[in-house]
Residue, then its C-alpha position, 0 to 999 in steps of 0.5 A: x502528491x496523490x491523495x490516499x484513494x489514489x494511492x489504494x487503486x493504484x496499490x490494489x492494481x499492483x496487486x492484481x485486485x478487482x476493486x471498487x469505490x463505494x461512495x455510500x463507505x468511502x473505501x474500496x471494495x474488494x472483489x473475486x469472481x463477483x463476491x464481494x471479499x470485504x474492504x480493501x484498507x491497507x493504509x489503516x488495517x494491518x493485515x491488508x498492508x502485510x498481505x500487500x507487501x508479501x504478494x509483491x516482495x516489499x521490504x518495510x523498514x525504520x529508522x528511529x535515530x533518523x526518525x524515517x521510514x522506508x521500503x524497498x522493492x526486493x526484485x529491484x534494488x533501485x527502487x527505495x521510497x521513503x518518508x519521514x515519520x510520523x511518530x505512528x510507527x504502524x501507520x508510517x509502514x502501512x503507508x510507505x508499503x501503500x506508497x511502494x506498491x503504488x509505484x508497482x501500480x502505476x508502472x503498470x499503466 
């Protein structure tokens, strides 16, 4: 199992995101041009998660009866992640998308 800085390389790589560890912060740093953007989070900000699953067509979803979390990868249908919930729903589709885009990432290498 990765550990969560793990998956967020891997995700800002999939992404095509120039990033950095701080270690003063213990998070990554996002990067353009050499200007800092702001920290790149998307296991805890929404929007970072949102962006996330735009850029590379990730479909999160839910299922309450059966207390899961999935995602899909819309340019092929043959990759589902999934995962039991937690109970946080916002939390569980920020990870499952952090975790989808993972796989995109680490493909790549």
């Amino acid at each position: 199992m990765k550990t969560d800085r793990e998956l967020l390389e891997l995700a800002a790589k999939a992404a095509g995101y120039n990033v950095d560890w701080s270690d003063t912060y213990q998070r990554l740093e996002h990067f353009s041009g050499g200007e800092y953007q702001g920290y790149f989070d998307p296991l805890t900000d929404d929007g970072d998660a949102l962006r996330l699953a735009v850029k590379l067509h990730i479909s999160p979803s839910w299922s309450p009866s059966k207390n899961s979390v999935k995602a899909a990868i819309n340019n092929n249908p043959f990759l589902v992640f999934g995962m039991d919930a937690t109970g946080d729903d916002c939390a569980d589709i920020r990870r499952i998308i952090v975790r989808a885009a993972a796989a995109i990432g680490e493909a790549m290498q």
